[in-house]
C-alpha positions in Angstrom: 82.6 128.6 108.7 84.5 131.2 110.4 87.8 132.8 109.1 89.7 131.2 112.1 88.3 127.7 110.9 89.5 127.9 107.3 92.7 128.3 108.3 92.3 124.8 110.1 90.8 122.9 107.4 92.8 121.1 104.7 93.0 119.8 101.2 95.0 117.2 100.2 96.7 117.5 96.4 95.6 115.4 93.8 99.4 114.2 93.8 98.6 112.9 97.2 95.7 110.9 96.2 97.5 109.4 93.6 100.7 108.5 95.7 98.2 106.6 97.8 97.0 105.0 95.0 100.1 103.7 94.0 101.1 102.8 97.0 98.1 100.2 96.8 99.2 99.0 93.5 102.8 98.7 94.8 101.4 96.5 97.9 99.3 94.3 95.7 102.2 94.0 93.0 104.5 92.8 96.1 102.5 91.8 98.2 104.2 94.1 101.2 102.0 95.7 103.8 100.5 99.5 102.2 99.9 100.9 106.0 103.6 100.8 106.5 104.0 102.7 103.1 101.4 105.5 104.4 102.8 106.1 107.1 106.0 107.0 105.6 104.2 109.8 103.2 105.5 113.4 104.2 103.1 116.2 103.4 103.7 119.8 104.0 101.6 123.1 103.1 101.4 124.2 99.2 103.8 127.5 98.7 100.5 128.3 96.4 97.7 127.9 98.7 98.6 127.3 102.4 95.2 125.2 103.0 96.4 122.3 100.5 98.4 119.5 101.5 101.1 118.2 99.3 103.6 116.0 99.2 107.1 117.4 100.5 109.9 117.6 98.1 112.4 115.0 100.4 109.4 112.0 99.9 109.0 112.5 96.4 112.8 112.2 95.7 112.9 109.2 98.1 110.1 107.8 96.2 112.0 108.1 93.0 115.2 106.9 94.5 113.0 104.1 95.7 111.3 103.3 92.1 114.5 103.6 90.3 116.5 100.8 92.7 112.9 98.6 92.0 113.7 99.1 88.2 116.8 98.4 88.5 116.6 94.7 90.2 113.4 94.0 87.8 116.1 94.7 84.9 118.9 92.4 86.8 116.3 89.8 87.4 114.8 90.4 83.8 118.6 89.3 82.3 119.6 86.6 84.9 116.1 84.7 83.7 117.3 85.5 79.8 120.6 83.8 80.5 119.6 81.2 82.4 116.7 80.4 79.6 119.6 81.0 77.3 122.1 78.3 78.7 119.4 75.6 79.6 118.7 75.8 75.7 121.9 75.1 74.9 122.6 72.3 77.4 119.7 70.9 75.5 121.9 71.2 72.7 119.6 73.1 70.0 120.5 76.5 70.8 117.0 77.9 70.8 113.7 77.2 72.6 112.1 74.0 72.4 109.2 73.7 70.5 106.9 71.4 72.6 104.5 71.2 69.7 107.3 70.0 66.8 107.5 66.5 66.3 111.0 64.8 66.2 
């Protein structure tokens, strides 16, 4: 391969590869479409080697952003389904869980 064709060819980061592999665990998690979520990555040419491809700065913080907002509804959701448990016990009068396997 020629000098001049080197300078075409690229390697993709091993943070790349694993972005896309989250991005499949995220679509089968939520069951959203992953080609929209590739198509969103950013990539850009590594300050250390100019033939790999990683993942610009922008996207990762977006990502983040993006992660951080999902944790935050799982933690809403988490205590709206521990109060609701919580106050269909007591409307059943015993303040805790049912036992389904205690006799009466």
């Amino acid at each position: 391969m020629s000098k001049q064709e080197e300078k075409d060819v690229f390697v993709v980061a091993d943070s790349v590869w694993n972005r896309i592999v989250q991005i499949v665990q995220e679509g089968m998690l939520m069951g959203i479409d992953v080609a929209d979520l590739m198509r969103q990555i950013r990539l850009q040419k590594s300050s250390d080697d100019s033939n790999t491809l990683v993942l610009t700065e922008a996207y990762k913080e977006r990502i983040k952003k993006n992660h951080q907002k999902l944790l935050l509804e799982a933690e809403q959701l988490k205590a709206k389904h521990e109060k609701d448990d919580k106050q269909s016990s007591v409307i059943v009068g015993t303040g805790k869980r049912s036992n389904p396997w205690r006799h009466h």
